[in-house]
N, C-alpha and C positions, 0 to 999 in steps of 0.2 A: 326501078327500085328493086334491087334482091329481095329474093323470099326468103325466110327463114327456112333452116333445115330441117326438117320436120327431125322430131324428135321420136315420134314412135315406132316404135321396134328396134330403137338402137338399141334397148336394154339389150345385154349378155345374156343370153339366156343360159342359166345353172345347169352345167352337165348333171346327168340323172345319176342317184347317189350309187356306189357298189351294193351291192347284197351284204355284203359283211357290215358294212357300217350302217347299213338301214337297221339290220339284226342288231348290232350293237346299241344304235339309238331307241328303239321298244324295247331290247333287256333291261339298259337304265330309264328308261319310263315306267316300266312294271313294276321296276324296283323302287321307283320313287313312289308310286300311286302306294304299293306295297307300305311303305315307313310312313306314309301317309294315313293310311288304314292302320295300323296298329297303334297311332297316332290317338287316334280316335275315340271316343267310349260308344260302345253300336250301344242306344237302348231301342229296346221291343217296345212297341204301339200300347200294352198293358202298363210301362214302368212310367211312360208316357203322361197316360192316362191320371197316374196316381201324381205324379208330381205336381200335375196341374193343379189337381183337385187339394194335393197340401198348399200349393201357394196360393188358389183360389178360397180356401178357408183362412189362411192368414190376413189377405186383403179385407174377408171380411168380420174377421176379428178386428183389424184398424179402425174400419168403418163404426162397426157399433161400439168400441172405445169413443170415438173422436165423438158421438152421437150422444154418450153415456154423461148423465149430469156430473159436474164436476166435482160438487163438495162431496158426493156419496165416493166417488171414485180416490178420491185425495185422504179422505175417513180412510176407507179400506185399505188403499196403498202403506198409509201410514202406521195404521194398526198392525197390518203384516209384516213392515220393515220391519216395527219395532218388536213386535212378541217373537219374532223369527229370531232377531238379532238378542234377547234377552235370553232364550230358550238357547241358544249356540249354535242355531243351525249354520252359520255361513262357516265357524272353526270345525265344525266334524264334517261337513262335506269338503273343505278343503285343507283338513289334518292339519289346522293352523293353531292348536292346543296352546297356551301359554301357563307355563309351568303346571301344566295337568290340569289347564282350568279353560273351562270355556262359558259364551254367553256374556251375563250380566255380574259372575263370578270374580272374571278378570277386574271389573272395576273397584268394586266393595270388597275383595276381600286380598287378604295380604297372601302373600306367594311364603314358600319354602327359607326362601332366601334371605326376605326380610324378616320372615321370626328363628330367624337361627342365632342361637346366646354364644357369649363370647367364654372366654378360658375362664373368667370367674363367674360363671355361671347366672349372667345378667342378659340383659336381650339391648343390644347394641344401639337400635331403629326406636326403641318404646324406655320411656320412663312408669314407674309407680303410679296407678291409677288411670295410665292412658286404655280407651276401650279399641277395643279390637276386635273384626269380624274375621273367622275363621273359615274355610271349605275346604271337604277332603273327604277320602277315605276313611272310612273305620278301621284302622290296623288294631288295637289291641281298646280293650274293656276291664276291668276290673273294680270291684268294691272289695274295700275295707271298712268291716264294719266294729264296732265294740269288742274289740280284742279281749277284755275279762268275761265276754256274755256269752266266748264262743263255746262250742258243746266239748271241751275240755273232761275227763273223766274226773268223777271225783270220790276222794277217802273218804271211807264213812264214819262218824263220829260216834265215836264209842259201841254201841252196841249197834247200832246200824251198820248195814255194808254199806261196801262201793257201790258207785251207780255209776252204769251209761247215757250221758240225757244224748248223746246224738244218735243213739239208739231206742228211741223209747224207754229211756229210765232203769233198762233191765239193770238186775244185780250183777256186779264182777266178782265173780270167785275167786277162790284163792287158788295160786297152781305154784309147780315151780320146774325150774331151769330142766332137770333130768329127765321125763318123758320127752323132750324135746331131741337129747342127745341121741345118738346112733350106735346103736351096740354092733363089734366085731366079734367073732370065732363063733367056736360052738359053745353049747353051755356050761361043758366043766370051763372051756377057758375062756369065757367070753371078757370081752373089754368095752369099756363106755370111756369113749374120750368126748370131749365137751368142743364136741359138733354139730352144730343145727342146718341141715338143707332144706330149704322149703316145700322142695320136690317130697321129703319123706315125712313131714309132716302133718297131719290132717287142720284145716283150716281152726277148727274152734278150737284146737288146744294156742292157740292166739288171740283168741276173738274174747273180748271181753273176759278175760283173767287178770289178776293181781298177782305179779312178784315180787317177792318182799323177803326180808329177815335172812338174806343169804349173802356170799361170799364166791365171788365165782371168778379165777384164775386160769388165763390164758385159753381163752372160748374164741369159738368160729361162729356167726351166723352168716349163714351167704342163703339168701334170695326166700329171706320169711318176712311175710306182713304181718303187723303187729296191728291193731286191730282194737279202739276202744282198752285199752291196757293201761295196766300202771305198775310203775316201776319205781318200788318206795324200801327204805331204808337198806339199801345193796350196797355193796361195794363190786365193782369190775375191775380186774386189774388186768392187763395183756388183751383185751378182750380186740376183735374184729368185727365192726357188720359189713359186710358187704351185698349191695345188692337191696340193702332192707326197703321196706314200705312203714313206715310210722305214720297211721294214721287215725289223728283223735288219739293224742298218749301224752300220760304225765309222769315226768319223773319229780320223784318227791323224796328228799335226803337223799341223794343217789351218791354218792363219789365213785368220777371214772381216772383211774390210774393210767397211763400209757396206752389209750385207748382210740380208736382208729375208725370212725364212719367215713366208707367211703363208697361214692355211687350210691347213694342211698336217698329216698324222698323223704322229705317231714311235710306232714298239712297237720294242722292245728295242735302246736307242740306247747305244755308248758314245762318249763323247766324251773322247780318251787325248790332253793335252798338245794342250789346242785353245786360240785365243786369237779370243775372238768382242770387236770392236769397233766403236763406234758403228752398232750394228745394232738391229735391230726382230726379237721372235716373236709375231706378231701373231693371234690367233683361232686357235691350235695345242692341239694335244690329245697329251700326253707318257704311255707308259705305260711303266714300265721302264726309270728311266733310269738309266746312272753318267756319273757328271761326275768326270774325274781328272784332279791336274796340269794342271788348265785357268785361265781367266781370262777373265770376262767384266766388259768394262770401256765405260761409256754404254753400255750397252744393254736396252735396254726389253722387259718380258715385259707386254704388253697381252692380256686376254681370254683366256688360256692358262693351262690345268689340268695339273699335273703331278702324276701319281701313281705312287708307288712309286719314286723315288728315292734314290741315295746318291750325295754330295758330298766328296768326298775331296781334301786340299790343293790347295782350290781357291779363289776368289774372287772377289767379285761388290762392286766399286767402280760410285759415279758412275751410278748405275741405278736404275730403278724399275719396281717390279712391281706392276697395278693390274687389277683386276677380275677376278680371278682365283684358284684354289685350289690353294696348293703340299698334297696332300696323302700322310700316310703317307713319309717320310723321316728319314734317318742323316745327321747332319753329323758329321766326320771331319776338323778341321782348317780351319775355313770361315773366310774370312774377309772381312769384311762391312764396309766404309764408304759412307758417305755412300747407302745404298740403302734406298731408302723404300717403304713399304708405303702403298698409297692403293685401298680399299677390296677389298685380297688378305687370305687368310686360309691361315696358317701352321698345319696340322693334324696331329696325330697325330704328333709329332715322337718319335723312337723312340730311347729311348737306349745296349741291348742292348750292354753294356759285356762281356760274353763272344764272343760272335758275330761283334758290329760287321758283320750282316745282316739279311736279312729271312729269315722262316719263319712267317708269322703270315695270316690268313684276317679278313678286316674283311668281315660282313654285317652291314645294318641291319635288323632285326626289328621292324615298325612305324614309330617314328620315331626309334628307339635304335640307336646304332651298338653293336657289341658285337664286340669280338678275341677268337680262337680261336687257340691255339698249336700248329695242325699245319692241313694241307690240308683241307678238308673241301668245296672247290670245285666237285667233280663229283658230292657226294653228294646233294645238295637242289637241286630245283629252282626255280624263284622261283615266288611264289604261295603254296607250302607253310608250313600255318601252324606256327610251331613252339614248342616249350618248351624256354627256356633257363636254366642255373640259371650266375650270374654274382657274381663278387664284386668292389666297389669299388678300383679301384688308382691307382697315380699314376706318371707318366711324364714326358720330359722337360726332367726337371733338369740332366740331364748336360750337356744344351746349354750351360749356361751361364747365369748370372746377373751382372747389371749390378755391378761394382766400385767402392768409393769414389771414384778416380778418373774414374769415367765410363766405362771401358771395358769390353768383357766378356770374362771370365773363362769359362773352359770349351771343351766341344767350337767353338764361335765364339770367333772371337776379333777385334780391333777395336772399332770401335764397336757394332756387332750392326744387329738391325731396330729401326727405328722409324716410326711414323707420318709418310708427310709432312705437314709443319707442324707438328712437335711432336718436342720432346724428350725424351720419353716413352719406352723402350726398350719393347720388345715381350715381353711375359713366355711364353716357349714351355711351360711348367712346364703340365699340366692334368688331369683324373681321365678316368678311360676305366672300362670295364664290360668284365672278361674272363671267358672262360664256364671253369668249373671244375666238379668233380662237389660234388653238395649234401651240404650236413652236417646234422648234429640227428637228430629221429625220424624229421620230415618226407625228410629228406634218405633216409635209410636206407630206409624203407619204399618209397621214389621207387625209387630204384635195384635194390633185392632183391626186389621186387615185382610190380613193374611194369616192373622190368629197363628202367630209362635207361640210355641207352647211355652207354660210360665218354668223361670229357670235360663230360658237362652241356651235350650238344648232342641234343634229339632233335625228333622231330612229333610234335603232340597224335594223330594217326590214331588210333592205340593206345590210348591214353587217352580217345579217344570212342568208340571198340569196346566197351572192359571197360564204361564206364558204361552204353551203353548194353543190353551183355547182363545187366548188375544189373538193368536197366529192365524187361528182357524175362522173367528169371528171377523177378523178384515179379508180375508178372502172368501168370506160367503155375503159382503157388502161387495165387494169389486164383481163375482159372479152377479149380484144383483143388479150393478151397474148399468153394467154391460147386455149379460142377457134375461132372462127374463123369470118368473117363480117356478115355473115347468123346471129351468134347470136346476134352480136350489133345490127343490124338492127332490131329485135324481140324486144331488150331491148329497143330501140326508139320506135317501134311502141307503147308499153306498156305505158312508160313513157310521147309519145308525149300530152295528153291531159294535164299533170303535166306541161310542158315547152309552152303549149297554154296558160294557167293561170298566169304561171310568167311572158310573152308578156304580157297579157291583165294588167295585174298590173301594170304594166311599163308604158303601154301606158297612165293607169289612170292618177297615178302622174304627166304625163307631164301635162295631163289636167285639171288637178283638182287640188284644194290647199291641204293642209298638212291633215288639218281638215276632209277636203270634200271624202278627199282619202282614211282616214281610215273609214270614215262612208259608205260611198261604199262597203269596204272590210268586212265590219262589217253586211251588209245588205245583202251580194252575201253569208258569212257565216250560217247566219241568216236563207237563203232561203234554203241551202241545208241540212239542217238538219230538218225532219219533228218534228212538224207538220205545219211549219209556212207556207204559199202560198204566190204565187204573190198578192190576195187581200188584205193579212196584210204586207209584205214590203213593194212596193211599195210606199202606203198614209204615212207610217212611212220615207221613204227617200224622200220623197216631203215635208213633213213636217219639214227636218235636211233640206232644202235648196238644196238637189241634183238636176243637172238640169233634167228635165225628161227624155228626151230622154237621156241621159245616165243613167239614172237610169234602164228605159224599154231593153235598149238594152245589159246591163251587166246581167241582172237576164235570161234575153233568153241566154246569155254567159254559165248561169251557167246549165241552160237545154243542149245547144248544147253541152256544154264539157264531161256534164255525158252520152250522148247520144255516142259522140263519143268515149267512154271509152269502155261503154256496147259495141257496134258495132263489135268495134277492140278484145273485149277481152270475143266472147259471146262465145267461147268454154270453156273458162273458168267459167261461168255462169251456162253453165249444167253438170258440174261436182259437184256444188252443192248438197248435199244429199237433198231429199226430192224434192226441188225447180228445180233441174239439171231433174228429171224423167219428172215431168211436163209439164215443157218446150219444151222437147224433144219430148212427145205424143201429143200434141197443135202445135207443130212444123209440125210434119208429116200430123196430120189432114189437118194443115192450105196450105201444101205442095199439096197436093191432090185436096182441094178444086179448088183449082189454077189452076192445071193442068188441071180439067177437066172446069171449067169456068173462062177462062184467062180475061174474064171481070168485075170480083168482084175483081182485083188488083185496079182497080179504085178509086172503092168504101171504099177497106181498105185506101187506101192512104190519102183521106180524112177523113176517121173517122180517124186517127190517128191525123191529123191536128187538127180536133175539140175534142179530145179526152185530148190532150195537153195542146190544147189553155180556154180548158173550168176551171175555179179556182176550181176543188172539189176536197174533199180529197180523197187522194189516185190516183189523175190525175197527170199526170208532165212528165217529159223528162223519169224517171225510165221507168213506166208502161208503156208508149208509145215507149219505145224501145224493152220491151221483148214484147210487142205484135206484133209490126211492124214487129221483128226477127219469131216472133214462126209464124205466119200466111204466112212468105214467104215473105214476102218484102225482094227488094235487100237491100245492104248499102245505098247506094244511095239515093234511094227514101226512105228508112228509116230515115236516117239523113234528109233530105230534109223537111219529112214530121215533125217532132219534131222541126225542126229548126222554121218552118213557123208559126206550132201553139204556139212556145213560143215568137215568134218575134210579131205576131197580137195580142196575149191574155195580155204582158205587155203594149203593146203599147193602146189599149183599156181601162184599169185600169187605166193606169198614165193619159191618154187625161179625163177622165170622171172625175178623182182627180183634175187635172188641171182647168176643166172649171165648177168646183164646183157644180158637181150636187147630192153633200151631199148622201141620203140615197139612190138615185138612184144610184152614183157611186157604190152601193152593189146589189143591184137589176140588174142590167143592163148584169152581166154575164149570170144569170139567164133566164131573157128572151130572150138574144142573144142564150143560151142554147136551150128553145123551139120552136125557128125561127130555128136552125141550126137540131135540132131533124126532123120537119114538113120536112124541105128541103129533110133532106135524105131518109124518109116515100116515099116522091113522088117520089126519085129519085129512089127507090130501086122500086115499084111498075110499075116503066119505062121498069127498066132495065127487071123485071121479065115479061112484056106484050110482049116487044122486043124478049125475048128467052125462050118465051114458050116453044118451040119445044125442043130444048137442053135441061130442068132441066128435073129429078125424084123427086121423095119424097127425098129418101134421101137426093141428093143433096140441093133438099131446109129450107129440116132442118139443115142439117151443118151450110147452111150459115146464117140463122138466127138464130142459136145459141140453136133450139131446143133439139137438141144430150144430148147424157149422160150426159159431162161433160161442154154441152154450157151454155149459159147467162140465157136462160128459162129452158132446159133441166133440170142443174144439182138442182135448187131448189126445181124443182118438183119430182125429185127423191130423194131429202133427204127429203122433205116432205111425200112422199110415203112410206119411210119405219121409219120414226118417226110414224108416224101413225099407220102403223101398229102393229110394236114395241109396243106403248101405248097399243093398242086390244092385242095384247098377254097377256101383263102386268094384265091388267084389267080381263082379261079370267080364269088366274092365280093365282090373288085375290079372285075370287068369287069361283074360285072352292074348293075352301080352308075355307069358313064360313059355309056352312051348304049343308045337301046329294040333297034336295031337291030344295031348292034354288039356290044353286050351280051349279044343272045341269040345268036347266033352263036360270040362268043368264050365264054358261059358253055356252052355244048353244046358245043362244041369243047375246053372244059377241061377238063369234065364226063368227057365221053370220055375225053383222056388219065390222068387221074387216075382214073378205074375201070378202065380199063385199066392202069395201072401200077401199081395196087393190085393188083389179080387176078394179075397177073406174078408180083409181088415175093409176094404171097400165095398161089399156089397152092405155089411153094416152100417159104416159109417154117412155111405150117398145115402141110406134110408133116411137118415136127419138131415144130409147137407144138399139138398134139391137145389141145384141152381136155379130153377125154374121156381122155385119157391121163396127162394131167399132173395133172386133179383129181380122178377117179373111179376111178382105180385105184389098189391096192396100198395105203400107208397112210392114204391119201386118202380109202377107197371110200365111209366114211359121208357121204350123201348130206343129210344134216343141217344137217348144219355149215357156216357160213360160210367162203367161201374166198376169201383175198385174191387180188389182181389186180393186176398194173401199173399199172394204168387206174381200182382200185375195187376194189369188194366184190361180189362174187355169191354171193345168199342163196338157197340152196337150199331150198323150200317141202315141208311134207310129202306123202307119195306121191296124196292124197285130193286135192291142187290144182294137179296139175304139167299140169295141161291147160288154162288160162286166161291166158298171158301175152299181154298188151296192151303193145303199144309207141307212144306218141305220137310223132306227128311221125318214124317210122320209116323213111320214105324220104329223109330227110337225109342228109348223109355218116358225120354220127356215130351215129345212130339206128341207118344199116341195118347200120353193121357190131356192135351190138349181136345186129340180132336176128340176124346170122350166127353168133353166137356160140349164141343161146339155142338155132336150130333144129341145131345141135351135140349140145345137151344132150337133144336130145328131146323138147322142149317145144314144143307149142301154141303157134304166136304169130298175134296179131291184131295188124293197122298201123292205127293213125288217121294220116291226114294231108288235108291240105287242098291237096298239091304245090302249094304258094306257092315253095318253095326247092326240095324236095324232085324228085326222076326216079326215073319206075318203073325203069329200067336199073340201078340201084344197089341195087334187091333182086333183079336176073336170077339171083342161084346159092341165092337159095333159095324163088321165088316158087312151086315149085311143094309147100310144107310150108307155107304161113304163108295166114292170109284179108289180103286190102289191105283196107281200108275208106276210101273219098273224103267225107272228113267234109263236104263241100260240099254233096255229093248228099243230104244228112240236115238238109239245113239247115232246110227245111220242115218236117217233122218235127220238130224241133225245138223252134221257135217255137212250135207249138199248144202246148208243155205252159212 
């Protein structure tokens, strides 16, 4: 039987690869490992470490979830969806607004869009009587009150004068037109033409005078306030105001002939048996006006807004009124021909068939106008978002409706308004939106619940409080849940100065009005965002009418709460990157200090008072609490001491505001500043005579700040090495222009800049002892890395603190290294090659340290 051929070693054996192709096959393997590693994310054994430990705390978050009883955990959850989702947090963290509304807004209240009225001024979505809930901005506010009651000047009857009641009642004298006028030339030839400028007029020859019994033709007034005036039995003919102010004036018998207001203001104007003809009110602004027993016949109201008006047996022939808004008025007897509207609008025409007045408050809430039936003017400020609960109505009809004949019927009477170029009567009849209290469930639970205020006029504030403390009550059930009263009590401690705040605003409103309440809130906002101070709020809430003392004692609120914040949460504080190390080395210094002289707590206590209480920027509750903290104050006299300076420093502002002492109320911190500075000069000169025997150097510069990093120390030591820096720079420059020049200006710069380092240094190392600042006290572990202005210095174990090598050591920056190290007690050796470098700039410590002239080793070198 044949054997099989054996089969081993038949394989081929693979000729052994070239050199070029092996080299080619590791370049693309390098390059792959290469695209591989970049591939990659390297993290370090630290990033490691952390991730573990977040996903080892989420695991056991699951756990005490799954462990947590259910109905308390499904309460909480629930309570939080909902007060979350009511308050609007899920639309403003994901700017998911809906028609500028968010929360529980979007569902109760109607948008923009659906209260918008159609061409006849009806509301398209709502009928007559339907109720409707409102949310919005405050855009505009206004009351009209008793248009006959308002402080109108009045003629005195027979042997009585005139009186001003919007001025205390005073009497109006009599004056007339000519002191007013402007004399030209000299005095043989002087001239008076009948011109009034405001500019040359002194104030009281306007101010509560009566002009009467004259005739005045072809006159100029440009830019006079008139002033509690009255203006009775005159004639004007040609006459001009421009510019004018009419405020609080009555004209009584007047007649104006071809007379011309233009640009001019009226507030509270009556016009009693006036006859205005072929005249112009041209670009004028009316607030308050009565028109009686008058007649205005050709004459033109261009660009002129009247609001708040009543027209009483009067009439408006031959005219027309065009780009402009009659709004909010009483007709009374009107009568109206041949007077055309050419793009004016007749609004808010009020029919009030008891009164035949005004008493009513028109604000517009978003883009809604809405009437209110009593003052509500000075309760709200504009901004303020509010909720209003309103019901459809209709108004005037009383005016009048056009007749089969053509004429109109009603408080108008004649022809009425129309269009020019059309014979179309103007229909005054239109729906409005008045605020009332709400009805139904909805209504009920609003009002007894959540206590709306009576009327159907309040702020959502309230209303985003309550939802959001549902918010805050289902997540302090869910933390229950899950972990345990230790944590609640953390999450209260955190939260309590938040729940101090919503007290203090609660307490406000009881005492304060609507108005007063949100100007407070607005002024404590105000304060805690810099850069504003207690010297600029305060005079600004004295000025809004807040009373002072709550004025002074809410802005110290707002110091005390952030004091109590930082306090409670100053571990959190030095965790801080950059701000957290600071505080932390200021903390231990100030810990030390303390320890060994427990009678400078004293001392901090009060400079934190006046530290607080003094208005400069960058002083306040913040800085006075991490200082209080990092220096070793308890809480206690921490808080105590921020409380008192912010309680004396407002209270000082608003009394000096209050009893008007103008520019000294701004001076007055200032020199109570270097009254309280002097005080503590002597007091600290006391204390140091007292405890001679206890201070050293050191400790006396700790405490007065001289040290590295104190109030004198640290700028004399950035000044110190700015300085020298510069001398470097400059040393650097010259050595660089010319061989001979260069060395001279560099030796001679060399020189001043060691020498004015040595100056500014041998002062300044007297406060900034390394060996002070990093080796002693909580510092001493000699171990441990210690930051630096400049760096890190890593302190080596005790077995190697005798081998420090310093390259290039005789340079500027080099040597004041190793002036540091032979500080520290260290062995130092210098390589240099003095290319740049001068043995003079290690003269203070050459006799601790070996030089070595790397030059002279150059031989040496080379053999190996």
């Amino acid at each position: 039987m044949a054997k099989k051929k054996s089969t081993k070693g038949s394989k081929k054996e693979k000729p052994p690869k070239k050199k070029e192709k092996i080299d080619e096959e590791e370049k693309v393997a390098k390059t792959d490992s290469e695209d591989e590693a970049k591939g990659r994310i390297i993290v370090s054994q630290r990033e490691r470490d952390e991730i573990d430990a977040v996903v080892d705390a989420f695991w056991a978050f699951v756990d005490a979830t799954k462990r947590a009883p259910k109905i308390l955990l499904f309460v909480g959850i629930f309570l939080t969806i909902m007060g979350a989702s009511f308050a609007g947090w899920p639309q403003d963290a994901f700017d998911l607004e809906i028609e500028g509304k968010t929360g529980v807004w979007v569902l109760i209240t109607k948008s923009d869009y659906e209260l918008a009225k159609d061409t006849d001024g009806d509301y398209s979505n709502f009928e007559p009587g339907d109720s409707v809930w409102i949310e919005g901005e405050l855009n505009e506010i206004q009351y009209y009150g008793d248009i006959e009651a308002r402080l109108f000047p009045e003629l005195g009857a027979g042997p009585e004068p005139a009186v001003a009641p919007g001025d205390k009642g005073l009497v109006i004298k009599k004056s007339e037109f000519g002191p007013l006028f402007s004399p030209f030339g000299n005095d043989s030839n002087e001239t008076v033409i009948n011109y009034a400028n405001g500019e040359n007029i002194r104030p009281e020859d306007t101010n509560k005078k009566e002009f009467s019994e004259a005739f005045l033709n072809s006159a100029l007034f440009n830019d006079v306030v008139f002033r509690d005036v009255i203006f009775s039995n005159l004639t004007l003919n040609d006459t001009f105001f421009v510019d004018c102010t009419f405020d609080r004036v009555t004209f009584y018998n007047v007649d104006f002939n071809r007379t011309v207001f233009s640009n001019s203001t009226f507030n509270t104007v009556f016009f009693n048996n006036v006859s205005v003809k072929n005249s112009k009110f041209d670009n004028d602004d009316f607030i308050h006006l009565w028109v009686k027993d008058s007649e205005f016949d050709n004459t033109i109201f261009d660009k002129t807004d009247i609001y708040g008006s009543k027209w009483s047996y009067t009439s408006l022939e031959n005219g027309k009124y065009q780009r402009g808004n009659l709004n909010v008025a009483i007709f009374r007897t009107l009568t109206v021909n041949n007077f055309a509207l050419n793009d004016a609008h007749l609004k808010n025409v009020l029919d009030v068939p008891n009164s035949a007045t005004f008493d009513f408050t028109y604000m517009t809430v978003g883009k809604t106008e809405i009437r209110v039936d009593e003052d509500i003017e000075g309760d709200y400020p504009l901004g303020q978002n509010m909720l209003v609960s309103v019901v459809v109505g209709e108004d005037g009809i009383g005016a009048g409706i056009e007749g089969e004949d053509g004429e109109w019927v009603g408080d108008i009477s004649g022809e009425g308004f129309s269009r020019e170029g059309s014979a179309i009567k103007e229909n005054l009849s239109y729906e409005y939106m008045v605020a009332q209290n709400p009805e139904g469930v909805s209504g009920y639970m609003i009002t007894n619940i959540l206590r709306m205020k009576d009327g159907g006029v309040d702020t959502t504030f309230k209303y985003t409080i309550f939802f959001n403390l549902i918010t805050f009550v289902g997540m302090v059930i869910i933390v229950y849940a899950i972990g345990t009263l230790s944590t609640i009590f953390s999450l209260l401690k955190f939260f309590s100065p938040f729940f101090l705040t919503v007290g203090y605003f609660i307490l406000l409103a009881l005492i304060l009005s609507e108005r007063g309440f949100w100007d407070m809130v607005n002024l404590m906002a105000l304060y805690f965002f810099p850069p504003f101070g207690k010297e600029t709020v305060i005079p600004i809430g004295i000025a809004q009418g807040i009373p002072w003392i709550v004025l002074a004692v809410s802005i110290a609120f707002v110091d005390i709460v952030v004091c109590l914040f930082l306090i409670w949460n100053f571990d959190l504080a030095k965790k801080i990157p950059f701000i957290g190390s600071g505080i932390k080395r200021v903390q231990a210094k100030g810990a030390s200090i303390l320890e060994n002289m427990p009678w400078v707590e004293r001392l901090t206590f009060f400079g934190i008072v006046m530290f607080v209480m003094i208005p400069f920027q960058g002083s306040g509750a913040f800085a006075g609490t991490i200082l209080g903290r990092a220096v070793g104050l308890s809480v206690s006299a921490n808080l105590l001491a921020v409380g008192l300076g912010a309680l004396i420093g407002s209270v000082l502002i608003a009394l000096s505001v209050i009893y008007g002492l103008g520019f000294l109320s701004y001076l007055a911190p200032l020199q109570l500043a270097g009254f309280i500075i002097f005080i503590m000069v002597c007091g600290t000169l006391y204390f140091v005579y007292r405890h001679w025997n206890e201070l050293s150097m050191d400790d006396f510069t700790q405490t007065l700040g001289l040290h590295r990093e104190g109030l004198i120390g640290a700028p004399l030591t950035a000044a110190g090495e700015m300085v020298g820096t510069a001398g470097g720079t400059v040393i650097k420059v010259a050595e660089g222009t010319g061989k001979t020049v260069i060395k001279a200006a560099g030796d001679t710069g060399r020189k001043i800049t060691k020498t004015t380092s040595d100056i500014v240094g041998s002062f300044v190392d007297t406060f900034t002892d390394d060996r002070y600042d990093y080796m002693t006290g909580a510092r001493s572990d000699k171990t441990v890395p210690t930051e630096l202005d400049t760096g890190v210095l890593v302190s080596l174990p005790e077995g190697a603190r005798r081998g420090m090598v310093v390259t290039g050591g005789a340079g500027f920056i080099g040597s004041h290294l190793v002036d540091r190290l032979v500080k520290r007690d260290e062995h130092v050796i210098v390589l240099d090659n003095f290319s740049s470098g001068e043995l003079e700039f290690l003269f203070d410590s050459i006799e601790n340290i070996t030089v070595v002239d790397v030059d002279l080793l150059k031989d040496d070198f080379d053999e190996y």
